[in-house]
C-alpha positions as CSV (number, residue, x, y, z in Angstrom):
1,X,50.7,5.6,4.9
2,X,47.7,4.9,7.5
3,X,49.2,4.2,10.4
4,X,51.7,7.1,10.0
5,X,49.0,9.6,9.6
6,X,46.9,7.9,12.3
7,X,50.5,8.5,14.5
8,X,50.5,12.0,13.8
9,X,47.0,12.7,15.0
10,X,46.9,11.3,18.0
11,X,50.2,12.7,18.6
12,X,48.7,16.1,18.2
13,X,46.9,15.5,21.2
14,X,50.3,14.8,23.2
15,X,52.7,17.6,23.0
16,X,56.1,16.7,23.0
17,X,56.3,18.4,26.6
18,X,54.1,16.3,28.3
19,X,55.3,13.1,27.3
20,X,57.6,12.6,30.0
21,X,54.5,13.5,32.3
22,X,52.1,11.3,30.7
23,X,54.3,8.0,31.2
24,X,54.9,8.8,34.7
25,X,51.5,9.0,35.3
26,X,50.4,6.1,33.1
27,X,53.2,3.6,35.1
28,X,51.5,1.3,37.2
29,X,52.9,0.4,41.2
30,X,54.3,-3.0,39.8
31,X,56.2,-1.7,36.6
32,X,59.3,-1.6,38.3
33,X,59.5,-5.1,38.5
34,X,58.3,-5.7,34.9
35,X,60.7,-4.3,32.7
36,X,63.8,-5.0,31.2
37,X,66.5,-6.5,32.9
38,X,69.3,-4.2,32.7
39,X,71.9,-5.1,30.9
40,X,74.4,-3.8,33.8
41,X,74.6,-1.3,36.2
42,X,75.0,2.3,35.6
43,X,78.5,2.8,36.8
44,X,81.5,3.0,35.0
45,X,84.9,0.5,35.5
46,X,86.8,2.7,37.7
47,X,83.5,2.4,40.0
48,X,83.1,-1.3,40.2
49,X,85.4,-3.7,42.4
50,X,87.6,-5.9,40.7
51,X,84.9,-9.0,41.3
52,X,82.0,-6.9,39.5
53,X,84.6,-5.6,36.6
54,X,84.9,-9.4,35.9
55,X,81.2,-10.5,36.2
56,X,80.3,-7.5,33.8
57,X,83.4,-8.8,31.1
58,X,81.9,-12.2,31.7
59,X,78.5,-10.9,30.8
60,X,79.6,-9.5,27.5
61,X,81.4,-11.8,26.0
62,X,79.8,-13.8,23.7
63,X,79.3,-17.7,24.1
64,X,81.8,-20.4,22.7
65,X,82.1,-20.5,18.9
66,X,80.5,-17.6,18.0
67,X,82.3,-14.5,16.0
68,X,81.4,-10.9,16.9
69,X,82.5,-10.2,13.1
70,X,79.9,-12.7,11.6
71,X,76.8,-11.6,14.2
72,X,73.9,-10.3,12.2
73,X,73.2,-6.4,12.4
74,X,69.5,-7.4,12.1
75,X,67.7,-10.4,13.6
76,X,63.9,-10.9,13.3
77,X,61.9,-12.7,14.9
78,X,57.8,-14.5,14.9
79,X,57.3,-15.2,18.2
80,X,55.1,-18.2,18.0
81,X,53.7,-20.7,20.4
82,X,52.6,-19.2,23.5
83,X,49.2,-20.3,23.2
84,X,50.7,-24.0,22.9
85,X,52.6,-23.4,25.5
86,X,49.6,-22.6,28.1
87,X,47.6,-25.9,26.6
88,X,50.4,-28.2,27.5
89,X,50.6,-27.1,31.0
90,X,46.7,-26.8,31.3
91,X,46.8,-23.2,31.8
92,X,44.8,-20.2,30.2
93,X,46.3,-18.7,27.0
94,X,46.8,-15.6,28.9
95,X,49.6,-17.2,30.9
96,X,51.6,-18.6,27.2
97,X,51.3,-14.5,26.5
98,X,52.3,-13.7,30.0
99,X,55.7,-16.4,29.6
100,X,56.3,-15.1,26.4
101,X,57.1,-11.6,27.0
102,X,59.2,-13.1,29.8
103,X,60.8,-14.7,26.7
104,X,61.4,-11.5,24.6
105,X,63.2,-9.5,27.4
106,X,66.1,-11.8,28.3
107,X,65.8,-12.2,24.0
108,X,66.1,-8.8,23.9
109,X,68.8,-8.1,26.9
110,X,70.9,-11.2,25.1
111,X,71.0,-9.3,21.9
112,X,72.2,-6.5,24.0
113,X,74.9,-8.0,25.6
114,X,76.2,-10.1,21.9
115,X,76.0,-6.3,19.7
116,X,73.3,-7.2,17.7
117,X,72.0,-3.4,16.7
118,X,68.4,-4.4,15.2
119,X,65.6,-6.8,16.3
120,X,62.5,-6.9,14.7
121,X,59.6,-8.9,16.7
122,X,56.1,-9.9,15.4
123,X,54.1,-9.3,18.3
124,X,50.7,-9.3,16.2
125,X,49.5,-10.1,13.0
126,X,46.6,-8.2,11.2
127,X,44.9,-11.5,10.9
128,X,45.1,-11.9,14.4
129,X,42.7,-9.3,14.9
130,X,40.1,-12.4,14.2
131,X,40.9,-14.4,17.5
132,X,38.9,-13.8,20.5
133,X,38.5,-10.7,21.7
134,X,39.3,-11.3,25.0
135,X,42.8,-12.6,24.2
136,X,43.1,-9.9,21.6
137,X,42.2,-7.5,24.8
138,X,44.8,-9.0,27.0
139,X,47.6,-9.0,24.1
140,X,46.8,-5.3,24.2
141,X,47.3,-4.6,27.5
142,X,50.5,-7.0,28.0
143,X,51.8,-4.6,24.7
144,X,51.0,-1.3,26.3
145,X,52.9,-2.5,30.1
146,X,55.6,-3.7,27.9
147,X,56.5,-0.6,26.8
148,X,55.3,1.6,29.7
149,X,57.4,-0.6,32.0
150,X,60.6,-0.7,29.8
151,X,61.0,3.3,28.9
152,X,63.4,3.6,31.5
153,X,65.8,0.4,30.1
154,X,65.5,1.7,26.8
155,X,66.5,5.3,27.9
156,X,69.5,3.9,29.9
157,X,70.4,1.2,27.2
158,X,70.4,4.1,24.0
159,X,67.6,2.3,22.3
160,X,65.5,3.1,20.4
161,X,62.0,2.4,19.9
162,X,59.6,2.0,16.7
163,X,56.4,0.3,16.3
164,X,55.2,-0.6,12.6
165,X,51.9,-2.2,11.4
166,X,48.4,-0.5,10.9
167,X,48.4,0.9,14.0
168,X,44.5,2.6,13.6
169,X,42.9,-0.2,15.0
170,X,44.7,-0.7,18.4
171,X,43.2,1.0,21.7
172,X,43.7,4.9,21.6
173,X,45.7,4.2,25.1
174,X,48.0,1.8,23.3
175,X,48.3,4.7,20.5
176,X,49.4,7.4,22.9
177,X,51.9,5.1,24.1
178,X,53.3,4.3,20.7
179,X,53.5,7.9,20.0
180,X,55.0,8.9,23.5
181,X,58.0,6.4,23.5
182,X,58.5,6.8,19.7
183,X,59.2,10.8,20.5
184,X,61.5,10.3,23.5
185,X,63.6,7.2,22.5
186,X,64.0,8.9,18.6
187,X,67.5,10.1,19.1
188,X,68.9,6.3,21.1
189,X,71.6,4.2,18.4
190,X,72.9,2.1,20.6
191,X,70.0,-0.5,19.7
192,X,66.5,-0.6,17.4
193,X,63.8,-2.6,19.1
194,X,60.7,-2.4,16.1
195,X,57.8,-4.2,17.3
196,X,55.0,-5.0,14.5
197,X,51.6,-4.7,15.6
198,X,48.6,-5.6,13.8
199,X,51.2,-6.0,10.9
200,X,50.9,-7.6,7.3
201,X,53.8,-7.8,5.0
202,X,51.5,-7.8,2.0
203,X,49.7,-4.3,3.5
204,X,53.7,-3.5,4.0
205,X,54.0,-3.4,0.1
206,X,50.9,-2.4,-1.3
207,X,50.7,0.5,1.1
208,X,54.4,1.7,-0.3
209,X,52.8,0.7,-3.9
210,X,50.3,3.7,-2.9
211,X,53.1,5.8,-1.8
212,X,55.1,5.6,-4.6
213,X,51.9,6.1,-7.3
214,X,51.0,9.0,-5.1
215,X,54.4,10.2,-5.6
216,X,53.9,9.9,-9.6
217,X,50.8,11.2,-9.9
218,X,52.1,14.5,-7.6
219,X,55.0,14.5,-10.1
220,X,57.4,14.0,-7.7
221,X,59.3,11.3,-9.6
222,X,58.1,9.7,-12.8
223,X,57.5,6.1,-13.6
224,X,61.2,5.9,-14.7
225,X,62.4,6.2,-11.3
226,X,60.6,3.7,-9.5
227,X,62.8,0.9,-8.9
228,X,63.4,-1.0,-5.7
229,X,65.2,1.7,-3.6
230,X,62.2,3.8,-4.2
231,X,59.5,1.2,-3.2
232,X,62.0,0.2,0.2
233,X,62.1,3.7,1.1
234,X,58.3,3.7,1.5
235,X,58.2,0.5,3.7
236,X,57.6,0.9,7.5
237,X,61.2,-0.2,7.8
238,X,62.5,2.8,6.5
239,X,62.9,3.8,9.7
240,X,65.9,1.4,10.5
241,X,69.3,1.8,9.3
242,X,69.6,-2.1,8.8
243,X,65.6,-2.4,7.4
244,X,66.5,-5.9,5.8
245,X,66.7,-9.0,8.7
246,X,70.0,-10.8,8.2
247,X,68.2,-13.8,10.3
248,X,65.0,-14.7,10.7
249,X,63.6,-16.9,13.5
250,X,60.5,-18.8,13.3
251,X,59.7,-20.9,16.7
252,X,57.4,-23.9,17.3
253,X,58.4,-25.9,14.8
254,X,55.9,-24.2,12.1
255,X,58.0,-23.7,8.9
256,X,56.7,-20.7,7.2
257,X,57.2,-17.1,7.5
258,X,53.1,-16.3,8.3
259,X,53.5,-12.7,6.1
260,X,55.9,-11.1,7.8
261,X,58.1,-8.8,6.4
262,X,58.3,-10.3,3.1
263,X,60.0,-7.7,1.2
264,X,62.7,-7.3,3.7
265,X,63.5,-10.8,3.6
266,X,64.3,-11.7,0.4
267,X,67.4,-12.6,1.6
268,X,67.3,-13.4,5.2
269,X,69.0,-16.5,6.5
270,X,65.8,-18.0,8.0
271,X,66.2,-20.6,11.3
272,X,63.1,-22.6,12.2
273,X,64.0,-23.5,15.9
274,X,61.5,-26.3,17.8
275,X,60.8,-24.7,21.0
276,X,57.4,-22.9,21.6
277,X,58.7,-19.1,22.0
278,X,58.4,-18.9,26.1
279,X,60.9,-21.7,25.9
280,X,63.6,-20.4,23.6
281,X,66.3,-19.2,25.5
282,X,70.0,-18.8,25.3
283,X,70.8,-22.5,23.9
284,X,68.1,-21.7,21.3
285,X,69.6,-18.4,20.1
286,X,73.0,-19.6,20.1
287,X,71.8,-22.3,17.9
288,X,70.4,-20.0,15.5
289,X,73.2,-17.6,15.7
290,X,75.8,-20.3,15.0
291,X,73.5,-22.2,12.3
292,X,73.6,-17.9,10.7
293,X,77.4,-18.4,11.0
294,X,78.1,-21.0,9.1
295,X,76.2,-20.5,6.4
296,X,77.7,-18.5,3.0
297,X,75.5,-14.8,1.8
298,X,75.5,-15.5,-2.0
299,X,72.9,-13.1,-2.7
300,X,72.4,-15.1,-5.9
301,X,75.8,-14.9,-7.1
302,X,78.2,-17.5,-7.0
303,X,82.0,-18.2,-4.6
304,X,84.8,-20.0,-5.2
């Protein structure tokens, strides 16, 4: 796969030893107040006073109406709108970006606090490569600070960290970062946060359709055994333990899933929320997660 080999190079020229060294470097004076917001403080019950030990409870339990049981392991998301957004308050498109990553950590601490395990975010599209390239420059850099700034969270939070999409055409900077907090946040279960940059679902499947051939023609397996377990295993989701969405989120008001993850969501419950992505917030996501709720998984079969 292309982006996995292009990984693996540039990895080569960060040892596995200096990748603690090369973040601490690369942070910038302000990154301490632009990461994630913590989902609570390091300390355990027996540490907190009897007021905090019931603001953290608080925090953690999930809104009215909704079922820890029914929550979705896997929620995805296309982030869409911030470019509105900045036109309808007669600011630069920079600033819709700049809101929406604002967005996508209190998404992301949310999904956190309700035990959601997976979230899959389209941060870029491979056809987005054809906007300006001074946005496309900005979306860059807002991507690398992202996850420069929120290592430490996702070290503290057990999460882990995984990038898919045809990484070989992203700055090298934004490369060495991929690699860098790929390697240290490999072992976290708590939580998968997969971003896809410069991603296609159609390049998704035809670049496991290579895989697989490649396989055959290796004699590895033989035509009889390709099936769909064989052609999943080669999609960049094959790094998640839930790689199908359970719900997906489209925001905006557009009502189409813009080739994103199309395999994987064969069956995803899909949720096409109104609000421009800087504005979806808690109401929003409670929306969607009790819409997900209510609805019945037939998977093409049929209940009584």
């Amino acid at each position: 796969m292309l982006s996995l080999r292009l990984r693996s190079s540039v990895c080569k020229t960060l040892p596995p030893q200096k990748l603690f060294q090369f973040f601490s470097h690369q942070k910038t004076s302000d990154d301490q107040t632009h990461g994630f917001p913590p989902l609570a403080a390091k300390k355990t019950n027996s540490g907190l006073k009897e007021e905090e030990k019931g603001g953290l409870e608080q925090a953690m339990q999930l809104p009215e109406g909704l079922s820890r049981e029914s929550m979705p392991r896997h929620v995805a998301v296309i982030m869409d709108g911030n470019s509105r957004w900045a036109r309808q308050r007669g600011l630069l498109t920079p600033s819709g970006h700049e809101a929406g990553v604002r967005s996508l950590k209190e998404f992301i601490r949310l999904c956190l606090q309700w035990g959601i395990k997976v979230v899959t975010v389209f941060a870029f599209s491979i056809d987005n490569w054809t906007r300006p390239k001074e946005e496309v420059d900005i979306v860059m850099t807002m991507i690398e600070n992202l996850l420069k700034s929120g290592l430490d969270d996702f070290i503290r939070e057990g999460t882990r960290v995984s990038i898919i999409g045809d990484t070989s055409r992203v700055p090298k900077s934004l490369q060495r970062t991929i690699c860098g907090i790929e390697e240290m946040t490999r072992e976290n279960s708590k939580f998968h946060f997969i971003m896809a940059i410069s991603y296609s679902g159609t390049f998704d499947v035809v670049q496991a359709c290579k895989s697989v051939a490649q396989k055959v023609k290796d004699g590895v397996i033989q035509v009889e055994d390709i099936n769909e377990s064989a052609v999943q295993q080669e999609l960049e989701t094959k790094c998640c333990e839930f790689p199908c969405p359970d719900l997906l989120i489209r925001t905006s008001g557009e009502l189409r899933i813009s080739n994103f993850l199309l395999w994987q969501s064969a069956y995803s419950e899909l949720f096409f929320a109104k609000a421009l992505w800087p504005d979806f917030g808690r109401a929003d996501f409670v929306e969607a997660l009790t819409s997900y709720q209510h609805r019945q998984r037939r998977y093409g079969g049929r209940y009584s």
